[in-house]
C-alpha positions as CSV (number, residue, x, y, z in Angstrom):
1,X,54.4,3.6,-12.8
2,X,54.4,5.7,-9.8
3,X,51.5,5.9,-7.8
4,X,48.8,9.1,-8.0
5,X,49.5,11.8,-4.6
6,X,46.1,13.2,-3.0
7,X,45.8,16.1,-1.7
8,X,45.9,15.6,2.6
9,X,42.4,15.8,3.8
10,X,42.1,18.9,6.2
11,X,41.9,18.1,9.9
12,X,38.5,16.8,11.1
13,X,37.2,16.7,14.7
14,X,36.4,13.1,15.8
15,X,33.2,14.3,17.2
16,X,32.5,15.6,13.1
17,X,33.4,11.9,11.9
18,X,30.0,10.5,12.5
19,X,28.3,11.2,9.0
20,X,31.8,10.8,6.9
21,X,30.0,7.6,5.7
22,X,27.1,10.3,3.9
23,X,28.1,11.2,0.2
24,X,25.3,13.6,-0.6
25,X,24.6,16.1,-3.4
26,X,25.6,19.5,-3.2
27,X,25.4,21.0,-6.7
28,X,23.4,24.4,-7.3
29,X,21.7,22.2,-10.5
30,X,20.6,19.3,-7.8
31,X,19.5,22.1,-5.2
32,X,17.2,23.9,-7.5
33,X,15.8,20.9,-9.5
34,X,15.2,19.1,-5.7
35,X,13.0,22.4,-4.8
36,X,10.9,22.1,-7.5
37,X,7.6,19.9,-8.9
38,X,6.2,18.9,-5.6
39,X,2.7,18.4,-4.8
40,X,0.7,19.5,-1.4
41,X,1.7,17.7,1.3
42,X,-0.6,14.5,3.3
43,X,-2.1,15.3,6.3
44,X,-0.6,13.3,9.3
45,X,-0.8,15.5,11.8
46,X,-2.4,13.5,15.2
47,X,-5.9,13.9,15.8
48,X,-6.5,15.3,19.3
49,X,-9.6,16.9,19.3
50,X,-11.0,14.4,22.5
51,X,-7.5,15.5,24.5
52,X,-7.2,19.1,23.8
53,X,-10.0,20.1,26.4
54,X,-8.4,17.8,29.2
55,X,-5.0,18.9,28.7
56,X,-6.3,22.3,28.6
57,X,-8.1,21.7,32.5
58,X,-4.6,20.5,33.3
59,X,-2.9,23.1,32.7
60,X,-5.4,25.4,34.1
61,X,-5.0,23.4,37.2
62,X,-1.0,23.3,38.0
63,X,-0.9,27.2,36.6
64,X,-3.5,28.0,39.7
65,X,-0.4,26.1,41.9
66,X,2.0,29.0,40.8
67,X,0.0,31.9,39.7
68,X,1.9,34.8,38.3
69,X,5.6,32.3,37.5
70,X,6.7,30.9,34.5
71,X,6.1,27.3,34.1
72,X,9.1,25.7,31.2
73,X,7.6,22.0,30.5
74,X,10.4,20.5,27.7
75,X,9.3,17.5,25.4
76,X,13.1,16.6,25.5
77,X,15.6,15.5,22.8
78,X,16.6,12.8,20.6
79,X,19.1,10.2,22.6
80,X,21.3,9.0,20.3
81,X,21.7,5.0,20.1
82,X,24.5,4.1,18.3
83,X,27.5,6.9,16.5
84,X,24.6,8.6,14.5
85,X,21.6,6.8,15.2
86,X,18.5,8.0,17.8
87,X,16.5,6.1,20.3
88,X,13.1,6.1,18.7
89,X,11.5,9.3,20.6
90,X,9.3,9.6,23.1
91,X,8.1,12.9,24.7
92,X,8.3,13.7,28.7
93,X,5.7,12.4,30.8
94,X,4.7,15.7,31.9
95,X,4.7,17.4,28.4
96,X,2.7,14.5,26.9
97,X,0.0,15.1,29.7
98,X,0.0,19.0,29.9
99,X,0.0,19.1,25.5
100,X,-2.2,15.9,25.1
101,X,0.8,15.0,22.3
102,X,1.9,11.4,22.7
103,X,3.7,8.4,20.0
104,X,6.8,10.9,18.9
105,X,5.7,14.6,19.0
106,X,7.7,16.4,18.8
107,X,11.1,16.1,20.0
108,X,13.0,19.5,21.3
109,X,9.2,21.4,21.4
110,X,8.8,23.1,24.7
111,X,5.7,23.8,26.5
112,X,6.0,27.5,28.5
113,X,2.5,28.2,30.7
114,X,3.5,32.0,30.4
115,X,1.7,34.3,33.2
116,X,-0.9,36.7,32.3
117,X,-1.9,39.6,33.9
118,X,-5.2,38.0,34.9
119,X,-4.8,36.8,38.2
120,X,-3.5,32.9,38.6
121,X,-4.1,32.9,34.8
122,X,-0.9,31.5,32.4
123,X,-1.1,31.4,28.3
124,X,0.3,28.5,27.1
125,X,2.6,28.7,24.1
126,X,4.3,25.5,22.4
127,X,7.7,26.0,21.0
128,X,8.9,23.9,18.5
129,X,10.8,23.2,15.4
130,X,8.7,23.5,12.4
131,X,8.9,21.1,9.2
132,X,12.0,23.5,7.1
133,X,10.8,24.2,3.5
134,X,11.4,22.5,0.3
135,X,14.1,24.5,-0.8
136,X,16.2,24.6,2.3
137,X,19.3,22.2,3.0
138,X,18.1,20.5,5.7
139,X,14.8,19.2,3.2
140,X,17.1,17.3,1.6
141,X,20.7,17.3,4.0
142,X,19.5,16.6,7.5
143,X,19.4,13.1,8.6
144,X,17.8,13.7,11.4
145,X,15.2,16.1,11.4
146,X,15.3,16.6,7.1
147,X,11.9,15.7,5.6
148,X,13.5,13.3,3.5
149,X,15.1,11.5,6.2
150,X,12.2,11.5,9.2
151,X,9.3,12.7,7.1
152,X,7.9,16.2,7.2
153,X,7.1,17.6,11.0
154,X,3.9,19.6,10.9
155,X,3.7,23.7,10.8
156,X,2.9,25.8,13.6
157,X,-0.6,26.4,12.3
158,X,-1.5,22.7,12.3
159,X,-0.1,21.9,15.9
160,X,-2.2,24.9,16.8
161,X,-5.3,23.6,15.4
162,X,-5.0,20.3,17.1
163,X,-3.8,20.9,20.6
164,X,-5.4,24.9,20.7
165,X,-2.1,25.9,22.0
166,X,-0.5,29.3,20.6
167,X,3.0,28.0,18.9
168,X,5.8,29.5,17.9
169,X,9.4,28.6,16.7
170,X,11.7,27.2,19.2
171,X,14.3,29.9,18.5
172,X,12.0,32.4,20.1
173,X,12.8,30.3,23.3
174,X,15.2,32.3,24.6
175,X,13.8,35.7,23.9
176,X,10.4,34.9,25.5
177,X,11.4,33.9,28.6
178,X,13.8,36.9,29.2
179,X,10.5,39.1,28.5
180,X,8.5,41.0,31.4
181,X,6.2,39.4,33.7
182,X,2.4,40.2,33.7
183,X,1.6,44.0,32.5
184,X,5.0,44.6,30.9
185,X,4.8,42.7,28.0
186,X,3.7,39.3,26.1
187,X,6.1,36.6,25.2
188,X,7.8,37.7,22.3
189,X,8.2,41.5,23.6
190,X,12.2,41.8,24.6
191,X,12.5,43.6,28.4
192,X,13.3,47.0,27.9
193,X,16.2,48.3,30.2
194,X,14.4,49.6,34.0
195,X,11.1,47.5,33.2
196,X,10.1,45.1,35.6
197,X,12.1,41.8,35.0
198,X,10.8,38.7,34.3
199,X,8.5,36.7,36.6
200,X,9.8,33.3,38.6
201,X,11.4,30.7,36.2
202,X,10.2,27.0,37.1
203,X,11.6,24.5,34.7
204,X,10.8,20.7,34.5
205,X,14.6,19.4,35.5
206,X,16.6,17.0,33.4
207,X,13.5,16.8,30.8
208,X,16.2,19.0,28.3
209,X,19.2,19.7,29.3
210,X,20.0,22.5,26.4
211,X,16.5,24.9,28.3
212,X,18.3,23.5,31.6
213,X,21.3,25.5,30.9
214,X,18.9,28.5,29.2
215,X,17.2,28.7,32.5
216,X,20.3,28.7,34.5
217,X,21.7,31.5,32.5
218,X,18.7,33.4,32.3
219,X,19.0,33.2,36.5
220,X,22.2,34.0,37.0
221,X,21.4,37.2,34.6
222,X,23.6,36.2,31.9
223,X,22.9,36.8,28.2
224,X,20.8,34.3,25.9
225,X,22.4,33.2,23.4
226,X,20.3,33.6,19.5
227,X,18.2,30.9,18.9
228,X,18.1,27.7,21.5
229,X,20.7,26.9,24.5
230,X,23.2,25.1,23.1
231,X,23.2,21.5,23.3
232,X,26.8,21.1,25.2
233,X,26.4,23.8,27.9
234,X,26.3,21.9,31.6
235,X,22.8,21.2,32.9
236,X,23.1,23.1,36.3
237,X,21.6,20.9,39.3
238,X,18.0,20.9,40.3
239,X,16.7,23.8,42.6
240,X,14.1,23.4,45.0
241,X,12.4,26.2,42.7
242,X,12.3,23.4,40.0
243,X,11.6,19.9,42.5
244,X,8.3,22.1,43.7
245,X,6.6,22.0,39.9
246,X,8.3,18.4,39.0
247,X,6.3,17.3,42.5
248,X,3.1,19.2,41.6
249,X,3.0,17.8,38.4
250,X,3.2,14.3,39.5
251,X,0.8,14.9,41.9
252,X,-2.0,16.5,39.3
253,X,-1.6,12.9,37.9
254,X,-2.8,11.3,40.4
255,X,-6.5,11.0,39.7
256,X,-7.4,10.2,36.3
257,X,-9.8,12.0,34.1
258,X,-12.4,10.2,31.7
259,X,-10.4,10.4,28.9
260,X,-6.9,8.8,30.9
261,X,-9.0,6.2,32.2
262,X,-10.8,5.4,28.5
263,X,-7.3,5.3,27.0
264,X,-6.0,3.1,30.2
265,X,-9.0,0.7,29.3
266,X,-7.4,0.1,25.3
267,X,-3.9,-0.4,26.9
268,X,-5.1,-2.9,29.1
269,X,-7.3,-4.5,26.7
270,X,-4.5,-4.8,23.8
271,X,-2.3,-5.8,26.4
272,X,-5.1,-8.6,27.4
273,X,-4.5,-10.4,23.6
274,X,-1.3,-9.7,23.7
275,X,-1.1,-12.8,26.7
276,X,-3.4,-14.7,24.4
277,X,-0.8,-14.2,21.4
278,X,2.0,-15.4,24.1
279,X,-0.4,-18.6,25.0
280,X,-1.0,-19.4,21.0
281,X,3.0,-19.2,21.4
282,X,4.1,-21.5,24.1
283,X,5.0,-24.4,21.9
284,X,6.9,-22.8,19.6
285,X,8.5,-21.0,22.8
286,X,9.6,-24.3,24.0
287,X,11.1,-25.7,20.5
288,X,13.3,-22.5,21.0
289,X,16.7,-22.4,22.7
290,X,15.5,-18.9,23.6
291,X,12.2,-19.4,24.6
292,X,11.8,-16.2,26.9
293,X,12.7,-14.5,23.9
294,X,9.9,-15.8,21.9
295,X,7.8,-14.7,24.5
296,X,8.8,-11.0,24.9
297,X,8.8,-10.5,21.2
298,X,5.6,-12.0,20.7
299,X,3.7,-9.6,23.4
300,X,6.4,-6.9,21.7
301,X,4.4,-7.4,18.0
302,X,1.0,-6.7,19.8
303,X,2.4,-3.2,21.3
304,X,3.8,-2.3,18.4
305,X,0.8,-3.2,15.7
306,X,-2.3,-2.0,18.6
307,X,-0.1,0.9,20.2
308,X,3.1,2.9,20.2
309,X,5.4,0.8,21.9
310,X,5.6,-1.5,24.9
311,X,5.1,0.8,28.0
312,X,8.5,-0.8,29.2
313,X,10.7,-3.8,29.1
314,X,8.9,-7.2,28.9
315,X,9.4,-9.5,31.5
316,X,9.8,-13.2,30.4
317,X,10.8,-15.4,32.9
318,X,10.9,-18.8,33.1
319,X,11.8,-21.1,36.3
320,X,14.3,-19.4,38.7
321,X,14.8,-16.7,36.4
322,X,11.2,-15.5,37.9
323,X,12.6,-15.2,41.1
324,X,14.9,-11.8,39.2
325,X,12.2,-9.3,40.0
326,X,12.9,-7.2,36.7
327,X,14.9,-9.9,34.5
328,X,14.3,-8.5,31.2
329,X,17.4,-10.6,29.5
330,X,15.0,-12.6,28.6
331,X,17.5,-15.6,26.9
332,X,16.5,-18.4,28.8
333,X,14.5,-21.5,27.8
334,X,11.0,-22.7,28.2
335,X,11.0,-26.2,30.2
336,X,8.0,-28.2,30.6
337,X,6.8,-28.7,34.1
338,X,8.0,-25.1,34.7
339,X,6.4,-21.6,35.2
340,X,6.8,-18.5,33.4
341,X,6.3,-15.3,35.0
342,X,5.5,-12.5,32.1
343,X,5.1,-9.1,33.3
344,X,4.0,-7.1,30.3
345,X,2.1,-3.6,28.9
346,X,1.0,-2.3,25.5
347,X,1.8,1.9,25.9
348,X,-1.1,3.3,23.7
349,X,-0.4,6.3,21.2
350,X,-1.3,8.6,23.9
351,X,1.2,6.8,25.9
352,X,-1.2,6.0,28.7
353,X,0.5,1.6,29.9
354,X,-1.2,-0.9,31.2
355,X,0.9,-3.3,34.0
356,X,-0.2,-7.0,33.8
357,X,1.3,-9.9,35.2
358,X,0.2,-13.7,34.9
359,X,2.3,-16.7,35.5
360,X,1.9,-19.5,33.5
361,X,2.8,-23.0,34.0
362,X,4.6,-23.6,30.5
363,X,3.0,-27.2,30.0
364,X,-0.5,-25.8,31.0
365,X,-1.5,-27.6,34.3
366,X,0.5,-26.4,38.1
367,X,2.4,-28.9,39.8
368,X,1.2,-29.4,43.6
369,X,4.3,-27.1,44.4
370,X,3.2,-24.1,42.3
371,X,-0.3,-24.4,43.2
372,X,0.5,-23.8,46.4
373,X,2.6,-20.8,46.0
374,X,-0.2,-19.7,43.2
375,X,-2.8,-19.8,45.5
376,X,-1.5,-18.5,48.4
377,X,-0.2,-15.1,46.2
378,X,-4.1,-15.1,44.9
379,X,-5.3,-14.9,48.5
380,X,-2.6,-12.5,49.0
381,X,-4.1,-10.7,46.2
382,X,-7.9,-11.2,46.9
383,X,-7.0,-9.7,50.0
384,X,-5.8,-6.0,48.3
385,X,-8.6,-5.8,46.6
386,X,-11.0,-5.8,49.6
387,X,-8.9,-3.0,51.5
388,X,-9.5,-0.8,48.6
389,X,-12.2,2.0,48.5
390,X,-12.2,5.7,49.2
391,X,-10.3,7.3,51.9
392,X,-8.0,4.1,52.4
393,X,-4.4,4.1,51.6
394,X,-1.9,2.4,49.1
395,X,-0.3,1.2,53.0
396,X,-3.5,-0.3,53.7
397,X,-3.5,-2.1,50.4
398,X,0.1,-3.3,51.0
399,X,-0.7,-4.6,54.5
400,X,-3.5,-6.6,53.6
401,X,-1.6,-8.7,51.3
402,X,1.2,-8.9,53.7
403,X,-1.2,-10.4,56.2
404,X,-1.8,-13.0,54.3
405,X,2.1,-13.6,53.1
406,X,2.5,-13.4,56.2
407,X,-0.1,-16.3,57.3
408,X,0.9,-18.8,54.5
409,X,4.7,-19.0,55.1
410,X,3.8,-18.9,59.1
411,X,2.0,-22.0,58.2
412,X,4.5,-23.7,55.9
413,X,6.5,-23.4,58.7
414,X,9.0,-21.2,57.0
415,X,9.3,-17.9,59.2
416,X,11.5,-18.6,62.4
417,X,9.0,-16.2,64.5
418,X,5.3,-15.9,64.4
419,X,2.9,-14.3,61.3
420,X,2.2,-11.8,63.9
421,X,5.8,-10.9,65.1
422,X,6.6,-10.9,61.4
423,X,4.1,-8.3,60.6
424,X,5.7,-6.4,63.8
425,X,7.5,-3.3,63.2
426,X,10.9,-5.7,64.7
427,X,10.2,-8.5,62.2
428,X,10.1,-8.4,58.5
429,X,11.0,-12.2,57.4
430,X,7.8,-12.7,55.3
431,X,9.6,-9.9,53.0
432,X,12.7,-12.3,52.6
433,X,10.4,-13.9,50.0
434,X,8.3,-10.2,48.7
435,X,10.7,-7.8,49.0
436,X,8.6,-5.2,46.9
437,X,5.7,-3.3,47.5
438,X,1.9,-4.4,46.7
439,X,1.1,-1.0,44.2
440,X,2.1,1.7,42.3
441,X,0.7,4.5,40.5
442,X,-0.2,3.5,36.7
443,X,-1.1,5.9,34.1
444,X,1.5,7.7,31.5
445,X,4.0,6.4,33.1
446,X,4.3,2.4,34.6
447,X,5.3,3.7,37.5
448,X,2.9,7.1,37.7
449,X,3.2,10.0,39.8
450,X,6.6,8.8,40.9
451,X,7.8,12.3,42.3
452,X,4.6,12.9,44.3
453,X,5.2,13.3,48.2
454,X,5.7,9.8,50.0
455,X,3.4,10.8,52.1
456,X,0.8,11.5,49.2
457,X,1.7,8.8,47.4
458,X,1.7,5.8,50.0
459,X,-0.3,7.7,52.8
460,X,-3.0,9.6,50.8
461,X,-6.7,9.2,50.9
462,X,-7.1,7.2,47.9
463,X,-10.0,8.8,45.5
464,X,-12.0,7.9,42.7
465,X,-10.2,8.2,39.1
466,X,-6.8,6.6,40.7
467,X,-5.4,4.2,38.9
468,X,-2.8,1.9,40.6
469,X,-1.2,-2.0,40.0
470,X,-2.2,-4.7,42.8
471,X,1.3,-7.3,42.4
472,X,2.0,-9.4,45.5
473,X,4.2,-12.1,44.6
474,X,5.9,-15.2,46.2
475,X,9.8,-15.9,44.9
476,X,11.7,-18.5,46.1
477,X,15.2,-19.0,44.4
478,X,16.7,-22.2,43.4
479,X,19.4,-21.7,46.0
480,X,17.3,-20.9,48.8
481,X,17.8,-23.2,51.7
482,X,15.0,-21.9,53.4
483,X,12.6,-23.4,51.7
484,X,12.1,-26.7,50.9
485,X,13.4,-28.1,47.4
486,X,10.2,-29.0,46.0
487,X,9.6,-25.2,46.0
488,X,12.7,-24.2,44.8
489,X,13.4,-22.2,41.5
490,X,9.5,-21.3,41.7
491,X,8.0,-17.5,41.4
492,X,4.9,-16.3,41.1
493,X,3.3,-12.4,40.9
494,X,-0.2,-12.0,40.1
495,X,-0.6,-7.8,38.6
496,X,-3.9,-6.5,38.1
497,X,-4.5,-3.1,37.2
498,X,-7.4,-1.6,39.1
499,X,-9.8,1.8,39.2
500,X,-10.6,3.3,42.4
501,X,-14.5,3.6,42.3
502,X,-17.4,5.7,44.5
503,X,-17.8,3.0,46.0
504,X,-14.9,0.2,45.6
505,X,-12.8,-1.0,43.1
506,X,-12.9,-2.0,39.1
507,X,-10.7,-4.7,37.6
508,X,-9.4,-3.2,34.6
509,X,-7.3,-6.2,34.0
510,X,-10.3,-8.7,35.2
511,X,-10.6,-10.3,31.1
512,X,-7.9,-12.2,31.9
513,X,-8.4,-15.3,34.4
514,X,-6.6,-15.0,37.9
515,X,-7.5,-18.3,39.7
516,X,-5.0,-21.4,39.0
517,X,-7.8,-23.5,37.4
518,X,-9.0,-20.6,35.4
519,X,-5.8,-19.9,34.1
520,X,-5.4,-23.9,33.3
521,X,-8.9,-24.2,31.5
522,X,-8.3,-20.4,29.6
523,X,-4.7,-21.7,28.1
524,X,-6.3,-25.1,27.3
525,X,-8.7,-23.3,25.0
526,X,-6.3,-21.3,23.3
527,X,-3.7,-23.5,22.6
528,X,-3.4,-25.6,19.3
């Protein structure tokens, strides 16, 4: 019997072979009777009637730094995983902040702080992709952004009632920021030919690099294409035009209002029971080949039930793993008689992270060894939190703790020169042992304000409402000759996150113990 021919399949781009797995219905019967016999819609659109007024004073704010320029803030895309699969979504720093929108809203949506003709005055317009209706294709079709897939995206009207921002559909994009500056138009109204042209582009770079390459061909006077820029044009390198706003909106992050600091207080305090949760799971931590594992996904199920996420990757380390400043493999084991170092955060739906770090001795007591690395990283600590108040630095901070880095290994008799010749512009071996800095910036991001000015960032008056990490550690590798080998394979960080004050300093992070025989007596209690 001979066998049955098929007819060849027509050619097929590999880049098209990603959903040949999909056998979906396409019949005119299925795409009428799919349209039909639904109900109204639930409401799950976020609730952000306490952010809308501060983002609104933010964006009041950086538009007053460029008055009379277009400001493009994207959300940014999906990343894909995996072939056909997306990273779950979260929206650019600077969006999040500027929008008040956190969790996953609303991937592709761009913010645009369009200039008005009142002087240093912008209207803000949010451009985004609206939920498709019932009875189109990608309802049904569209694995990623197809209400049946992802769930239904709200309308324009609803993300205008929640964030009191004008919206409008993404594929206006392009149109609107071709049109006139201030007194020849409104976004939406297309230049006509001899009008002034449109006012000074600034774009958030490599937040979205389709409204990258709209910008860039909006500049360089070339034609829009309709709808969005296409996904695969190049993203053109960053101007100056576009570091200037990127710097300026780091920099408007750097004191916190009362709402950032209320939602920085829940992601502390989740993140707070999440290291009791990791405590209640040290034994079972150490039955496991991969204890540090145990670990991280224990403080991971916290995040995810309290929050949106973890506000980056756990670090579980145990023994000389600790001495790996960010080892997030976390597949080692738990040993008795050993230390863990976990440096974790819950990221809150607003995506506002706490930073913690404790190190625990895995069997509950210190050894004589760790004590005395625990203790003198405490003092180191203690230290920090004295130099801070109004008008001092993030340096000053740092040096404080260094001092007494410093002091300790001088007195261990580990440093070939003097604490003071250490601490001398010419020295530096106390770092062999700390090679990172005391702080950073905290807030929507664990590492805030990151593009701010060195100088503003390290060197500036540091005011009430800033938020920053205080994290000297001590880590001395299992193959360090330079210490002796009773201290080998130990590391220890101590991370609080504090609040600049009128008048000093607040211990968000202070719930949790600090002191080695506080941290002993507060495991004891929680463990079986």
């Amino acid at each position: 019997m001979s066998a049955v021919s098929e007819q060849p399949a027509p050619d097929q781009a590999v880049t098209d072979r990603g959903a040949n797995r999909s056998q979906r219905p396409t019949s005119a019967a299925f795409r009428a009777f799919v349209a039909s016999n639904w109900g109204p819609r639930g409401g799950d659109t976020p609730a952000l009637a306490e952010a809308a007024p501060f983002a609104q004073a933010r964006r009041s704010r950086i538009g007053a730094r460029f008055p009379g320029e277009r400001l493009v803030i994207p959300a940014g895309q999906l990343v894909t995983r995996s072939n056909d699969t997306d990273h779950r979504f979260r929206p650019h720093s600077a969006f999040a902040h500027l929008t008040g929108l956190g969790a996953d809203a609303e991937p592709g949506s761009v913010l645009v702080l369009h200039p008005s003709a009142a002087p240093e005055s912008h209207e803000a317009v949010l451009y985004f992709r609206p939920r498709a209706g019932r009875d189109t294709e990608e309802f049904y079709a569209d694995a990623r952004y197809g209400e049946l897939w992802v769930g239904a995206r709200p309308s324009l009207a609803e993300i205008e009632s929640v964030t009191g921002i004008r919206c409008s559909h993404i594929d206006h994009l392009p149109r609107d920021l071709a049109s006139p500056g201030p007194g020849n138009g409104s976004p939406g109204s297309p230049a006509t030919p001899g009008e002034f042209g449109p006012p000074e582009l600034r774009v958030v770079p490599q937040a979205d690099p389709a409204v990258d390459a709209l910008v860039a061909r909006l500049r360089a006077g070339q034609p829009t294409p309709a709808g969005n820029a296409a996904p695969n044009e190049t993203t053109p390198e960053e101007s100056d035009t576009d570091a200037a706003l990127l710097e300026a909106l780091a920099e408007l992050r750097l004191v916190k209002d009362s709402y950032e600091i209320g939602q920085m207080r829940l992601a502390v305090a989740s993140t707070a029971a999440g290291f009791e949760d990791i405590v209640r799971a040290l034994p079972r931590a150490v039955a496991h080949a991969r204890g540090e594992r145990v670990v991280e996904t224990v403080f991971g199920a916290r995040a995810r039930e309290d929050g949106n996420a973890v506000g980056y990757d756990t670090i579980a380390a145990a023994g000389d793993h600790a001495c790996t400043l960010h080892w997030i493999r976390n597949d080692g084991p738990l040993e008795p008689g050993r230390l863990v170092l976990v440096d974790a955060g819950v990221e809150v739906d607003s995506l506002y992270t706490a930073d913690v770090t404790r190190t625990l001795p895995v069997s509950g007591t210190f050894s004589p060894a760790q004590r005395q690395v625990y203790d003198a990283v405490l003092a180191a600590a203690d230290a920090a939190f004295a130099a801070v108040h109004p008008g001092a630095s993030l340096r000053d901070v740092h040096a404080a703790a260094m001092e007494v880095i410093a002091a300790r290994l001088a007195e261990w008799g580990w440093l070939p020169v003097s604490a003071a010749e250490s601490l001398g512009p010419d020295g530096g071996h106390h770092r062999r042992w700390m090679v990172h800095g005391t702080s950073h910036h905290l807030g929507i991001d664990v590492h805030d304000c990151a593009q701010a000015r060195r100088d503003v960032y390290l060197g500036g008056p540091l005011a009430p409402g800033m938020v920053f990490t205080i994290e000297p550690g001590l880590y001395l590798r299992a193959d360090d000759l330079g210490v002796p080998p009773e201290f080998r394979g130990i590391g220890v960080r101590i991370e609080d996150d504090v609040l600049v004050t009128e008048d000093g300093v607040e211990n968000l992070s202070a719930a949790l113990p600090r002191a080695a025989t506080d941290v002993e007596a507060w495991m004891a209690r929680l463990r079986p």
